[in-house]
C-alpha positions in Angstrom: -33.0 -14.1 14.6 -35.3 -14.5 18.0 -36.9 -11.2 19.2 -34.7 -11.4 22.2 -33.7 -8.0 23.8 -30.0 -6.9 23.3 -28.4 -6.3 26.2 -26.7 -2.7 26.4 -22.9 -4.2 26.4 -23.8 -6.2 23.4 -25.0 -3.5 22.1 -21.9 -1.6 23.0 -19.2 -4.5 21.8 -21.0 -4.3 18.6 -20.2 -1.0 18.3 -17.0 -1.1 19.1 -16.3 -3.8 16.7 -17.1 -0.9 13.9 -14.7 1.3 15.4 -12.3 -1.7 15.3 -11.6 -1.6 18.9 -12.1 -5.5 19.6 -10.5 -5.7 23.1 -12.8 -3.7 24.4 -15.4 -5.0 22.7 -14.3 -8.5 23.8 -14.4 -7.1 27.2 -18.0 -6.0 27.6 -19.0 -9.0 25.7 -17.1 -10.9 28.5 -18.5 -9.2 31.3 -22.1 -9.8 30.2 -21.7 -13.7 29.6 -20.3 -14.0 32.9 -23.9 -12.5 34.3 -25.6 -14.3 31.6 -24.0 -17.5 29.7 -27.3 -18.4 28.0 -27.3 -14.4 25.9 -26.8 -16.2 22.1 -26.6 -12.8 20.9 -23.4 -12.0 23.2 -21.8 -15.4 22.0 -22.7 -14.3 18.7 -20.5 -11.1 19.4 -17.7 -12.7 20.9 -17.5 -14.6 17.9 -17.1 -11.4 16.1 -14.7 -9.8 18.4 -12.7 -13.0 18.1 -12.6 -12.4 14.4 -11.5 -9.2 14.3 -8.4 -10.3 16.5 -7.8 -13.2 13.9 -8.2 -15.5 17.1 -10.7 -17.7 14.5 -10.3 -20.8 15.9 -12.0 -19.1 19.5 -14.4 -17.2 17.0 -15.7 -20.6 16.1 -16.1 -22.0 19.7 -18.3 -18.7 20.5 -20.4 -18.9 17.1 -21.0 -22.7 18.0 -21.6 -21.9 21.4 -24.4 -19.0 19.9 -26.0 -21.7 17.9 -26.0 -25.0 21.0 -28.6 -21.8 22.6 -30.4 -21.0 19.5 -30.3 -23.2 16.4 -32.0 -20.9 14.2 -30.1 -17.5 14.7 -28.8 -16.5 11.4 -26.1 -14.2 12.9 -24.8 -17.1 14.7 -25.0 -19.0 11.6 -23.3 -16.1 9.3 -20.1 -16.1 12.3 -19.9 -19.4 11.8 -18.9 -19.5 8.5 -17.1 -16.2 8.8 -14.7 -18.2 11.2 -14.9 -21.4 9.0 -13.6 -19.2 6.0 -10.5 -18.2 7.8 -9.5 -20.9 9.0 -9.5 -22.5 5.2 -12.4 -24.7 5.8 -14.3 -23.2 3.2 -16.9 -26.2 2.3 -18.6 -26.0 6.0 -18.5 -22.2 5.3 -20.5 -22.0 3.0 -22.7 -24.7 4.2 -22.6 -22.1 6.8 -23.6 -19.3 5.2 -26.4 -21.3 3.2 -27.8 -21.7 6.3 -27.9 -18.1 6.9 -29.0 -17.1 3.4 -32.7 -19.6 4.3 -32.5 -17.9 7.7 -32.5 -14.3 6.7 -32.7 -14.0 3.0 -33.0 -10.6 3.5 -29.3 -10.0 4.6 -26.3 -9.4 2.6 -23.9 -10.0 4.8 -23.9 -14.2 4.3 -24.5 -12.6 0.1 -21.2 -11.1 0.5 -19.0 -13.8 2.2 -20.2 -16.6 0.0 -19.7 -14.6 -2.6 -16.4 -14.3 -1.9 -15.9 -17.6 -1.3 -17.0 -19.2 -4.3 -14.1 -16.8 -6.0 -11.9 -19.3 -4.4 -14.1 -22.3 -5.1 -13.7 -21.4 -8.9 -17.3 -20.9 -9.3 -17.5 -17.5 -10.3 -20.4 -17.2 -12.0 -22.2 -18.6 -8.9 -20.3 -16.2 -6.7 -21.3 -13.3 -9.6 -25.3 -14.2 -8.6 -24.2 -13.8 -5.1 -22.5 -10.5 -5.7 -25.6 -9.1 -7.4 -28.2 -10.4 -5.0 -25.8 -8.9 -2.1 -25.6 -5.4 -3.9 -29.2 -5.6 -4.2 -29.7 -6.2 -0.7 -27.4 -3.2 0.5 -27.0 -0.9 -2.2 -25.3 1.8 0.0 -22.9 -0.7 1.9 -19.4 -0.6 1.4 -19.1 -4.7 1.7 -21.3 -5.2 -0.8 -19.2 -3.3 -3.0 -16.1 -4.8 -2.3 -17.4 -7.8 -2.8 -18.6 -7.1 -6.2 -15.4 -4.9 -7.2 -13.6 -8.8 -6.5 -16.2 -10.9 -8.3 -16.1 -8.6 -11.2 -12.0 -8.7 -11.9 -12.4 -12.3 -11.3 -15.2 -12.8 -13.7 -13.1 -10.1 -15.8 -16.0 -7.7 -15.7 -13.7 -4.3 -16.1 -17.6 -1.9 -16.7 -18.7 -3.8 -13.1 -15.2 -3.2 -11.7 -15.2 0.4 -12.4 -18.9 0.4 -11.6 -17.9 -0.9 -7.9 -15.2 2.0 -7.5 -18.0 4.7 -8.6 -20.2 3.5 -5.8 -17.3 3.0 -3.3 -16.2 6.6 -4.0 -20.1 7.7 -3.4 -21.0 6.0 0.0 -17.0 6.5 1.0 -15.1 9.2 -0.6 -12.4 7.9 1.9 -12.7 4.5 1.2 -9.1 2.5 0.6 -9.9 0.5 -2.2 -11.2 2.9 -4.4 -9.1 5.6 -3.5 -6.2 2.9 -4.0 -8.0 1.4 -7.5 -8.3 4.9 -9.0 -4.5 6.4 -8.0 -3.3 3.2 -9.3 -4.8 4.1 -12.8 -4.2 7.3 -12.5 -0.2 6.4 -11.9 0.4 4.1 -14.7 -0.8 6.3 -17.3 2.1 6.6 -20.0 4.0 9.4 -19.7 3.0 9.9 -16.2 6.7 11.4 -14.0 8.0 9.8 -11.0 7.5 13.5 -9.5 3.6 12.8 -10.3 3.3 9.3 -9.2 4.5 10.5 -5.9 2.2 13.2 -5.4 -0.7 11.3 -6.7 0.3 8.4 -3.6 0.7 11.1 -1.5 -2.9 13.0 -1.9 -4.4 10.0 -1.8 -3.0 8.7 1.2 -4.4 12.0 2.7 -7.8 10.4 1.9 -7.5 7.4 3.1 -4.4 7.6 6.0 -5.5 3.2 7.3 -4.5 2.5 3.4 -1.3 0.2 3.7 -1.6 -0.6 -0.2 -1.1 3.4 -0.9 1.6 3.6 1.9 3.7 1.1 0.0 2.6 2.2 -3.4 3.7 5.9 -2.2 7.4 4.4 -0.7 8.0 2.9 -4.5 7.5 5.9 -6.2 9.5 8.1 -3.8 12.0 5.4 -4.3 11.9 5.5 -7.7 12.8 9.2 -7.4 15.8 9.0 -5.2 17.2 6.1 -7.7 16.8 9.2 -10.1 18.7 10.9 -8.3 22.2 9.1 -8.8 21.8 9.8 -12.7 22.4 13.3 -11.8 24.9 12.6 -9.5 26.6 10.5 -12.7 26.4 13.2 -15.0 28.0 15.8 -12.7 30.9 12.8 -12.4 31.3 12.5 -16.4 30.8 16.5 -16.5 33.8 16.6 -14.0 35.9 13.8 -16.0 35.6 15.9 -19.4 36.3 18.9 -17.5 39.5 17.7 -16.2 40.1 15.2 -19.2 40.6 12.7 -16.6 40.9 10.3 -18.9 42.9 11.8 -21.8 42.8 9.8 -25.5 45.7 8.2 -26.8 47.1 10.3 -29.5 45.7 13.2 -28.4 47.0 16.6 -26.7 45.9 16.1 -23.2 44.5 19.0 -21.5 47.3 21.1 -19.4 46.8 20.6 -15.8 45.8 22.5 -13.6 42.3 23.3 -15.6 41.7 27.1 -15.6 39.8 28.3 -12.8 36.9 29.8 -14.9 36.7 26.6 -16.5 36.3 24.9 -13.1 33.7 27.5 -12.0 31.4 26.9 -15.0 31.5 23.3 -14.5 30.3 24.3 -10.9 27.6 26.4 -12.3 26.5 23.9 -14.7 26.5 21.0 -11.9 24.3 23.4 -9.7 21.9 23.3 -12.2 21.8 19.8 -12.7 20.7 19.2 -9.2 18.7 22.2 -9.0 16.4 21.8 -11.8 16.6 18.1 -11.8 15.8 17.9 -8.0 15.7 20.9 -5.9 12.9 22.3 -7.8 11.2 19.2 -8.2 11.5 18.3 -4.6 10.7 21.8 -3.8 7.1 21.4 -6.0 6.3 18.1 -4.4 3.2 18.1 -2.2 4.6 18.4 1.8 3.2 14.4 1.9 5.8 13.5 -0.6 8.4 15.4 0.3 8.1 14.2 4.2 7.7 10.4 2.4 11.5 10.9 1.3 12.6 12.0 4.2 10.9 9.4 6.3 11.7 6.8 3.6 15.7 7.6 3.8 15.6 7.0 7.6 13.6 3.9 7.6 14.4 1.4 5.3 18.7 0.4 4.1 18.1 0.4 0.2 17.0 4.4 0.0 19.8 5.3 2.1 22.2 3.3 0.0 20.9 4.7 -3.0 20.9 8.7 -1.6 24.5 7.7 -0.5 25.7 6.5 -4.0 24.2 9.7 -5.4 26.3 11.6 -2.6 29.5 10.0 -2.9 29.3 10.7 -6.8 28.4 14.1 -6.6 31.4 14.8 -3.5 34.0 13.0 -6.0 33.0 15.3 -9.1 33.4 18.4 -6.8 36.3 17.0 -5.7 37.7 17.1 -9.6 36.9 20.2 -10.3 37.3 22.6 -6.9 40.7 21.2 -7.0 43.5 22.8 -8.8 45.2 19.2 -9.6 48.6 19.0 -11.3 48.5 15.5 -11.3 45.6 13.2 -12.8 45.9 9.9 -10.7 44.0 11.7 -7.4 41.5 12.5 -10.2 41.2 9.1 -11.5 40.5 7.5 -8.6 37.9 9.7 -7.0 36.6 9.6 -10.7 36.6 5.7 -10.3 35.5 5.7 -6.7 31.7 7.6 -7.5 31.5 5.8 -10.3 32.2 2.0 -9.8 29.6 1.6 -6.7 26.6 3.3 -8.9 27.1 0.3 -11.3 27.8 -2.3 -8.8 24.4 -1.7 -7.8 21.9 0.3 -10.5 20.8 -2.9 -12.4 19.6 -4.4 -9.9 18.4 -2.7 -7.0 14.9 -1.4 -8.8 12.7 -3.1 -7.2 14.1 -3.0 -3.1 11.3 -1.2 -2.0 
């Protein structure tokens, strides 16, 4: 790179581009090449700007631009190929980023996207030597680490992959991937509860809140819980059923109808503790994440509140059978049929919705 000074909005975009606030980035950027169109090093941060607005075909006209002022800059070499990899023209790029690598062997940042390029190339062990060499170079940078966490599951390095998420985890406690990596493991454990998954998405999403990878993983396992919920909802209907032997067995004595109010209230009792062990008190030991997951969950997407409505309309029709004194059993029989039928229209099927 040439000793030239940096010009204090350059400075600034560059800045900004860490906090991820490209516009305004862009904006100083733009304001100093209109005083000065010659500044490589404010091309070089347009470029970047560009970038992180996925506007890569302009990041590729500013990077060029960099590089018609200064042939030698390694930055502007490095955006180059950061631009050329997005748009899918991944040869150049890493002609690209060769050229950066002679320019500024020192650097990991060309290490770490050619790296990752030669994943897609399908020469890993290439892009493994990369990996290394980039780690080497930045030891306490969280791209170098990402970069090596991908390598590694490509080159189906599991020590090196959980190597990655033990450094992640050390510069970044916060950082998404390896929160994300390590919930995931922790989740699929055998044995491990719906109840758990749940509040393992949601603590780890309280680490790392930018994760969209744990914001999904967190809406599956809340739905997972409200699917749970209709079971309940099923066995209060069947409960109900036997209760009012809605369906009585041909050559047997039916029961006499209407079903003895203490009868009644114990099936009430005993359907009150279906849902309050097998969801009030879960719900209720939840962490406040998960529990405000379901709520939001339920109000944002169809397939949850089709589910939570299945379970509802079940457990109405088996209070329905037994809060009733009925003489009759067709009014049974149908509301029997009517939680029942729309549970199994949909149970098989609907898993994965969310």
């Amino acid at each position: 790179m040439s000793g030239t000074a940096v010009h204090p909005h350059v400075e600034q975009a560059e800045e900004l581009y860490g906090m991820k606030r490209y516009e305004q980035g862009l904006t100083l950027v733009d304001r100093r090449l209109a005083e000065a169109p010659d500044d490589h090093l404010a091309w070089a941060a347009r470029a970047r700007c560009l970038s992180g607005l996925d506007r890569d075909a302009e990041a590729l006209d500013a990077a060029e631009e960099a590089l018609k002022l200064e042939p030698e800059f390694a930055d502007g070499h490095f955006m180059r190929g950061f631009a050329l990899r997005s748009l899918r023209r991944l040869p150049e790029a890493d002609l690209a980023q060769r050229e950066a690598i002679r320019l500024a062997p020192y650097r990991w940042g060309p290490r770490t996207q050619r790296a990752e390029m030669l994943i897609f190339i399908g020469t890993y062990e290439e892009a493994f030597q990369e990996a290394q060499e980039a780690v080497r170079l930045g030891p306490d940078e969280v791209s170098t680490w990402h970069t090596m966490y991908k390598v590694a599951a490509f080159n189906q390095r599991p020590d090196l992959v959980q190597e990655s998420v033990r450094q992640l985890l050390r510069i970044d406690p916060t950082d998404n991937l390896a929160v994300s990596d390590t919930t995931w493991h922790e989740a699929n454990k055998p044995g491990t509860s719906a109840e758990r998954v749940a509040d393992l998405y949601a603590g780890a999403l309280a680490v790392a809140p930018d994760s969209e990878s744990l914001r999904s993983d967190l809406d599956r396992a809340v739905y997972r819980l409200l699917r749970g919920t209709r079971w309940l909802a099923l066995i209060c209907l069947v409960m109900a059923g036997v209760v009012v032997d809605v369906f009585p067995t041909d050559g047997e004595d039916a029961k006499e109808l209407p079903v003895h109010l203490g009868t009644r209230l114990w099936a009430l009792a005993l359907m009150a503790a279906v849902w309050g062990f097998g969801a009030l008190r879960r719900y209720r030991r939840m962490r406040t994440g998960a529990q405000m997951s379901v709520r939001a969950l339920v109000r944002r997407l169809f397939w949850p509140r089709v589910v939570l409505g299945q379970a509802v309309l079940a457990t109405l029709c088996a209070l329905l059978i037994v809060l009733v004194p009925w003489t009759d059993r067709t009014i049974p029989q149908v509301l029997f049929w009517l939680g029942l039928v729309p549970n199994l229209l949909s149970i098989t099927h609907d898993r994965d919705k969310v």
